[in-house]
Structure formats: C-alpha cells, structure tokens
ZAMARGU-4260 file (C-alpha; in steps of 0.2 Angstrom, whole numbers, plus 5000, padded with zeros to 4 digits):
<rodrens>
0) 5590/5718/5617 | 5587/5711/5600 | 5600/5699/5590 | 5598/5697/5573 | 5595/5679/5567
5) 5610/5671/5561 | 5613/5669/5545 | 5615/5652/5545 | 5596/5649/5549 | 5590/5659/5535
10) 5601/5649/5523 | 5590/5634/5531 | 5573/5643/5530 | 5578/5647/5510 | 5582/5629/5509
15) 5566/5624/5516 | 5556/5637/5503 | 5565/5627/5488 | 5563/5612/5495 | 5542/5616/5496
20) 5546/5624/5481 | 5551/5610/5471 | 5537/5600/5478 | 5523/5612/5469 | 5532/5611/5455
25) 5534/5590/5451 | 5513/5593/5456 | 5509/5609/5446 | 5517/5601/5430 | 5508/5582/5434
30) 5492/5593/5435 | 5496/5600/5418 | 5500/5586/5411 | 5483/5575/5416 | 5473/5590/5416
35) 5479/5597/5399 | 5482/5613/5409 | 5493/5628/5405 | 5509/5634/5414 | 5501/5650/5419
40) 5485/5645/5424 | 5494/5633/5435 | 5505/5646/5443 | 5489/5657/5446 | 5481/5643/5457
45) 5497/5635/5466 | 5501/5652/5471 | 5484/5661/5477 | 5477/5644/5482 | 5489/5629/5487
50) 5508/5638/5494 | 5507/5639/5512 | 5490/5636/5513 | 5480/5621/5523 | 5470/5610/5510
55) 5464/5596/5519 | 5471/5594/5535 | 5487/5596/5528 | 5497/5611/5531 | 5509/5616/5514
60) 5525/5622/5517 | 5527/5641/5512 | 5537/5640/5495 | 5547/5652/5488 | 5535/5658/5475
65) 5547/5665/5462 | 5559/5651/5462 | 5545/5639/5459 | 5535/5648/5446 | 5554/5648/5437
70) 5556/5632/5439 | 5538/5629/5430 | 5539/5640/5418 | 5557/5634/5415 | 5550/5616/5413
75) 5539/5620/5400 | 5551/5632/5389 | 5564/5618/5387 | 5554/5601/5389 | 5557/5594/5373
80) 5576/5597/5378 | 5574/5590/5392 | 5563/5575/5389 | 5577/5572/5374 | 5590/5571/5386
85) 5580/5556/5400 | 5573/5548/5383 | 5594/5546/5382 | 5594/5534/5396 | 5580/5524/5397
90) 5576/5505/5388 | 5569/5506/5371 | 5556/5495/5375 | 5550/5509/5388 | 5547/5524/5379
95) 5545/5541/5389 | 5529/5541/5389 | 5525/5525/5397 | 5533/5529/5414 | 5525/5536/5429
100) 5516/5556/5428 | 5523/5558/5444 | 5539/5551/5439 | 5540/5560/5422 | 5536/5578/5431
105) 5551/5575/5446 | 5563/5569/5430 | 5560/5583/5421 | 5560/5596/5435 | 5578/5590/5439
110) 5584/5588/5422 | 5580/5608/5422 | 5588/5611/5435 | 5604/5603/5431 | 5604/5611/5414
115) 5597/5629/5421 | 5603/5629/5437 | 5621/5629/5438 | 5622/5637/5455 | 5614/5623/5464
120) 5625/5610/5464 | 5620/5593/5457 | 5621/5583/5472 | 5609/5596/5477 | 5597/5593/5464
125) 5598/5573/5465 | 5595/5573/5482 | 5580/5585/5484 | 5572/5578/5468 | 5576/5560/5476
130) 5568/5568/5494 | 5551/5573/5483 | 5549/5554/5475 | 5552/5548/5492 | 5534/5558/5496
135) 5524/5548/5481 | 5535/5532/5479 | 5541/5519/5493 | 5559/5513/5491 | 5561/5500/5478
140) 5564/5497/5458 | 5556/5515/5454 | 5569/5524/5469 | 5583/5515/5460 | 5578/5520/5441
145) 5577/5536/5447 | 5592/5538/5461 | 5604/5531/5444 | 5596/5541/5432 | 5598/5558/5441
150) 5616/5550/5443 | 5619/5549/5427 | 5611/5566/5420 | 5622/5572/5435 | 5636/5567/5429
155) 5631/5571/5409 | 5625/5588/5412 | 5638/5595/5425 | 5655/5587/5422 | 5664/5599/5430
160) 5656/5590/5446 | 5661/5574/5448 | 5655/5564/5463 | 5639/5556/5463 | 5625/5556/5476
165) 5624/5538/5484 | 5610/5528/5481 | 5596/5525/5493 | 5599/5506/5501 | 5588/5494/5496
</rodrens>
C-alpha cells in the first residue's frame, strides 16, 4: 500500500527549491550586472539552460522557477529602493559601488526579500542569504559586513521581528 509523503518533507523539498532558487538569483543578477544583461533575457537562459541541469560536472539543484524569476524581476523593479536602503549603512568612504558584484547581488536579493517578502521570516532570509555567500566568500571580514548588515536591515525593515540571527564565529 501506498502512503502519502508526509508533509513535513515536502515543506523540506520546497525549502530546498528556494534555497537553489535564491542561488540563481544572487548569479542571474551578477551576470546582469557584468554582462549588461536584461532581467528577462536572464530569466530565459537560467530557466531553459542552468536550473536543475548539469553544467560542468556540477549538478544544479532543481529551483523553484517562479519563486526565482520573482525574486529577479522583483530585484530589478525596486533596486534603487533597495540599493538606498544598504547605501544607509555602509562607510562613506566606501560607496555602493565599490563593494563586491557578488556581494552587491546577495545584498540586494535579501534587501528584497525583507522588504517583499513578509511571509518568510527575517531570520530566514539572513540566514539563507548568509548560506549563499558562504558558497563564494570564506569566513572572514566580508562574512561579518555582511552577517551585520542583513542584521541590521533585519531589524530596520521588519521591526515587528525582533531577534537577530547570530553571527558566524570567526
């Protein structure tokens, strides 16, 4: 006889999809960004040509494809919201545009997030975001900026939620 799956593991297979999803996007918007590329022409080739699929060697993890073309297309329609509320918290001396691609693409896919997203609770957001910089930066000074950042916007953004995600040790 047949049991259905619990629900409890599609709750972690739909966890898994957002967290693949949000992957694809910190990397669809650094390829628009360097490449000068539009949102849709990005969404086009993640989707037919990089979610789920084997480039490589390596094997990417199925995404879910609607969450992450919202969370694109989501970026793009409110980035200079967004980029206005990281410039708030960063050195004069270091203007926006001076940090990392890679950095800049996971800061604003979070900022989004915890603007747009008020379902997903901000110590959800931090830490995934912090789980995707974990794949292109080790731990260190760039962890931290970021870690207290998110914290911050956290904290800004979502007031209601109070408690803020711990920090990676150094």
């Amino acid at each position: 006889m047949n049991t259905p799956e619990p629900q409890r593991s599609k709750r972690r297979t739909d966890g898994r999809s957002r967290s693949a999803s949000r992957l694809a996007v910190v990397q669809a918007l650094y390829q628009m960004e360097l490449a000068d590329q539009d949102c849709e022409t990005a969404l086009r080739e993640f989707i037919a040509h990089r979610l789920g699929q084997e480039i490589e060697g390596d094997q990417y993890a199925e995404a879910d494809e609607k969450y992450f073309s919202d969370l694109v297309r989501g970026v793009v329609a409110k980035q200079a919201e967004i980029d206005k509320a990281i410039a708030g918290y960063l050195v004069k001396d270091w203007p926006f545009d001076r940090i990392d691609p890679t950095m800049r693409a996971i800061m604003r896919a979070a900022t989004f997030e915890l603007i747009a997203r008020p379902l997903v609770p901000a110590r959800v957001v931090v830490h995934e975001y912090m789980n995707v910089a974990a794949a292109f930066f080790e731990e260190g000074e760039e962890m931290a900026f970021l870690g207290g950042l998110l914290n911050r916007l956290a904290r800004e953004l979502r007031s209601v939620e109070q408690s803020p995600v711990p920090l990676p040790e150094q």
